[in-house]
Every structure is written in structure tokens, then in C-alpha cells.
VOBANU-125083 format. One line per field, with one value per residue (C-alpha): x, z, y; residue number from 1; residue in one letter. Coordinates in nm, 2 decimals. Layout:
BEGIN
x	c(X, ...)
z	c(Z, ...)
y	c(Y, ...)
i	c(NUM, ...)
aa	c(A, ...)
//
This chain:
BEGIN
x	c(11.34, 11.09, 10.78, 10.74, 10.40, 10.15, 10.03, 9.74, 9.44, 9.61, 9.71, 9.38, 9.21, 9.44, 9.37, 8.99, 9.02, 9.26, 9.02, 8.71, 8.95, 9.02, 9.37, 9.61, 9.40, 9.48, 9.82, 9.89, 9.71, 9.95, 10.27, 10.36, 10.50, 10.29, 10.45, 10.31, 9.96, 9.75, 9.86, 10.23, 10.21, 10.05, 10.27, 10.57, 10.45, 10.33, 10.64, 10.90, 10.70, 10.75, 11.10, 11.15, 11.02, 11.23, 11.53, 11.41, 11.38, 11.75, 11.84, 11.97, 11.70, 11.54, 11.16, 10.92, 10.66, 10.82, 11.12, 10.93, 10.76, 11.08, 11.22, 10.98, 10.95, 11.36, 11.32, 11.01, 10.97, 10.58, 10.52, 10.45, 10.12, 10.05, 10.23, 10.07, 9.74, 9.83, 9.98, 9.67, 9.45, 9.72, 9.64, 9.26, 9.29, 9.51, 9.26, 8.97, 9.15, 9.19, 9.55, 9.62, 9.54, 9.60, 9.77, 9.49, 9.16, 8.82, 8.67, 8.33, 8.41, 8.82, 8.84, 9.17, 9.11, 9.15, 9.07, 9.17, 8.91, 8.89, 8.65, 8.47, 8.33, 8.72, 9.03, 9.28, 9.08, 9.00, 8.88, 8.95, 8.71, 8.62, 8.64, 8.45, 8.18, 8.20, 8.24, 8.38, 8.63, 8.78, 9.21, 9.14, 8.96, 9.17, 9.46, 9.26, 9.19, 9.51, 9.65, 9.43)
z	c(5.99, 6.26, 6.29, 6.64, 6.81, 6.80, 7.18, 7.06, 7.16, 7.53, 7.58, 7.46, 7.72, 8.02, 7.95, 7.98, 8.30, 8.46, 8.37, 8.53, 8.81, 8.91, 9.10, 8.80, 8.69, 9.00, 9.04, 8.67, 8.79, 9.07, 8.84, 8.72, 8.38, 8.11, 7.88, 8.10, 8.02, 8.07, 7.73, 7.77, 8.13, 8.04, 7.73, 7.92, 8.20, 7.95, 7.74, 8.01, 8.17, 7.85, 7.81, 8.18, 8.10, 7.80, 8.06, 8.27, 7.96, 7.89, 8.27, 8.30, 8.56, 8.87, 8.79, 9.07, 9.06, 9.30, 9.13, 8.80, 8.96, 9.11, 8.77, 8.61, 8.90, 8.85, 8.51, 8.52, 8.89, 8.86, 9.21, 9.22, 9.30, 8.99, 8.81, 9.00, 8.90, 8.49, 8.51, 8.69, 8.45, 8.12, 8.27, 8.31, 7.90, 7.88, 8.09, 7.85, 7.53, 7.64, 7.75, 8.02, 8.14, 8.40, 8.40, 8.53, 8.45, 8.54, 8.83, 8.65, 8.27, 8.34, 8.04, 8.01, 7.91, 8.21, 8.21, 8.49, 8.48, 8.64, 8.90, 8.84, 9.22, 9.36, 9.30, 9.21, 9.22, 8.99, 8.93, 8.71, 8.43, 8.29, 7.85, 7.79, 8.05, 8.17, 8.54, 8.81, 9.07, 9.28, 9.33, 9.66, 9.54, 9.23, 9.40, 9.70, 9.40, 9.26, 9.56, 9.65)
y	c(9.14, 9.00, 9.25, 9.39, 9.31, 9.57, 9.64, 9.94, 9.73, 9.63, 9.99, 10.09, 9.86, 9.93, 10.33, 10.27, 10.04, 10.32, 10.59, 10.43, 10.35, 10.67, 10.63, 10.65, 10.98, 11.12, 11.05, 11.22, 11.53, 11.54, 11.55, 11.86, 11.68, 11.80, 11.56, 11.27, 11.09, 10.84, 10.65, 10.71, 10.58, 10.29, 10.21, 10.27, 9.96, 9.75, 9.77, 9.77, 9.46, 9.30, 9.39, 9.27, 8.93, 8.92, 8.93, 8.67, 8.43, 8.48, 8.45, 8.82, 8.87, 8.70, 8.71, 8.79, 8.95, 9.24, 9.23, 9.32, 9.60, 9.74, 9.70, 9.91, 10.19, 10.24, 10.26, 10.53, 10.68, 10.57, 10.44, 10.08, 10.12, 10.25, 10.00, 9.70, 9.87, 9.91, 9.56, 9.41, 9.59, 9.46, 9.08, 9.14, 9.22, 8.88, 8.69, 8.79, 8.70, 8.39, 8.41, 8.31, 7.92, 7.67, 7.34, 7.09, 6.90, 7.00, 6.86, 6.78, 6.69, 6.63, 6.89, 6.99, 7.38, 7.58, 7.99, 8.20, 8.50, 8.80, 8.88, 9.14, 9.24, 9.21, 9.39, 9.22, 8.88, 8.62, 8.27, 7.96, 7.84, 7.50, 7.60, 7.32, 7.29, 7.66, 7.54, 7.79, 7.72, 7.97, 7.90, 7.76, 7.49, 7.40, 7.42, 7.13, 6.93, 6.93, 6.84, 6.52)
i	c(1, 2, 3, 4, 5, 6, 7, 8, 9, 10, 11, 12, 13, 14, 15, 16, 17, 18, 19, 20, 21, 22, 23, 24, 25, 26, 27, 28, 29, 30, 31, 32, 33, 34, 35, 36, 37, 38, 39, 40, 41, 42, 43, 44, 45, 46, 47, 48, 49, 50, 51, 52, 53, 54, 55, 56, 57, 58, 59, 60, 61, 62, 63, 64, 65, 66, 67, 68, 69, 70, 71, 72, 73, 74, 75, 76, 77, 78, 79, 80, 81, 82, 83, 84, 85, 86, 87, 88, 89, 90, 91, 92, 93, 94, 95, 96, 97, 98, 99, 100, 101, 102, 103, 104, 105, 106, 107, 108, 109, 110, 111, 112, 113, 114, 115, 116, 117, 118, 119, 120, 121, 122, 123, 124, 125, 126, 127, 128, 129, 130, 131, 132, 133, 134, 135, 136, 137, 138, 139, 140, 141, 142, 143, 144, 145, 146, 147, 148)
aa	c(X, X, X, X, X, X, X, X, X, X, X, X, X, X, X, X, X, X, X, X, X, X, X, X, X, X, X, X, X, X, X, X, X, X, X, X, X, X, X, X, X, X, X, X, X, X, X, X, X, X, X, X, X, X, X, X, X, X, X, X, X, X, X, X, X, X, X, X, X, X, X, X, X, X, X, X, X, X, X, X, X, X, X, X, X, X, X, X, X, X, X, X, X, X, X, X, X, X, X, X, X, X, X, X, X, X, X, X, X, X, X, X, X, X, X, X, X, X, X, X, X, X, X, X, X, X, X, X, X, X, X, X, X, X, X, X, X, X, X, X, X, X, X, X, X, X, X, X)
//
């Protein structure tokens, strides 16, 4: 029987971000659903994100990034705000475990270990990182290097 993956730490994470946040807070306190909080919420977008993405990979779904969303707000009745927010905050978590990488070489060292990071003074934003030499691009400028 394959073990299912244990997503307490992510949820844990994505709870505190939406907390300090302050939008997803005040969206629950506008529900009248006593049964809804902050932890189910976030549990129910991380898991139906997953569940989405398992779809894609057997070609049941078309995978955008909007369709995901739209997946998930049928399935729930969160708005997508929300859900973009949870699911922004769920790849910030990815991004500092060392998930999620790029396909390229480092301009300085041509070290093949790209990061993308999150940026911590934009929504939303985030850069690329060199794990060897620790040199910072932003995507505009990996993206013009990669296409020279």
C-alpha cells in the first residue's frame, strides 16, 4: 500500500503566511460557516491543487494556471483570490525547501543549480538563485541570457 504524503508542515506554513497576511482572515470572518477555518481552507487548496495536478499528469485535465484556480474555486466556492493567495503562499514554502529550480547555467560560475526564491519586498514576486555561487538574477535577466 503506498503511504500518502504528509502535507502538516506546508499547511502549517501557509496558515502562518495567511495570518500575517490578513486577507484570508478576513474573508473567513465574513462567512457565516462556523465549520470553516483557516487550516481547513488551506488544506482544502493545497490538497485539491495537488489532486488537480495529478489530473494533468494523466491528461484528464488542461493545466494552466487559471484553469487550476477555477478548478479549485468549483470544487470549494473560495474565491480565487483567496486560492491564488494560499497557493502563492504553498510555493513560497516550495521555494524555501529547495523545490522548485530552473533549467539553466549561472551567468558567473555556469553552475547548473538554479533556485527560484521568493522576494520578500513583492507580492507575488520572486527571483532566481545561483546554489553554488549564491548569485541573484531577477527572470528578466535569465530569461535575456538564455536567449543570447
Amino acid at each position: 500500500m503506498e503511504k500518502s504524503y504528509d502535507y502538516t508542515k506546508e499547511i502549517n506554513y501557509v496558515v502562518e503566511r495567511a495570518i500575517a497576511e490578513g486577507s484570508v482572515p478576513r474573508y473567513l470572518e465574513q462567512k457565516s460557516d462556523s465549520k470553516l477555518d483557516m487550516k481547513k481552507l488551506v488544506s482544502d487548496v493545497i490538497l485539491l491543487e495537488e489532486q488537480f495536478m495529478t489530473k494533468v499528469e494523466e491528461g484528464e485535465e488542461f493545466g494552466t494556471t487559471d484553469d487550476e484556480h477555477n478548478y479549485i474555486a468549483e470544487v470549494t466556492g473560495y474565491p480565487i483570490e483567496t486560492i491564488e493567495l494560499v497557493l502563492w503562499f504553498h510555493e513560497c514554502y516550495r521555494m524555501a525547501d529547495d523545490c522548485i529550480t530552473l533549467v539553466g547555467n549561472c551567468q558567473k560560475c555556469d553552475g547548473d543549480v538554479l533556485y527560484f526564491r521568493e522576494d520578500d519586498d513583492v507580492l507575488y514576486g520572486c527571483f532566481i538563485e545561483c546554489g553554488q555561487c549564491g548569485e541573484k538574477y531577477t527572470l528578466e535577466q535569465m530569461f535575456e541570457y538564455e536567449s543570447d
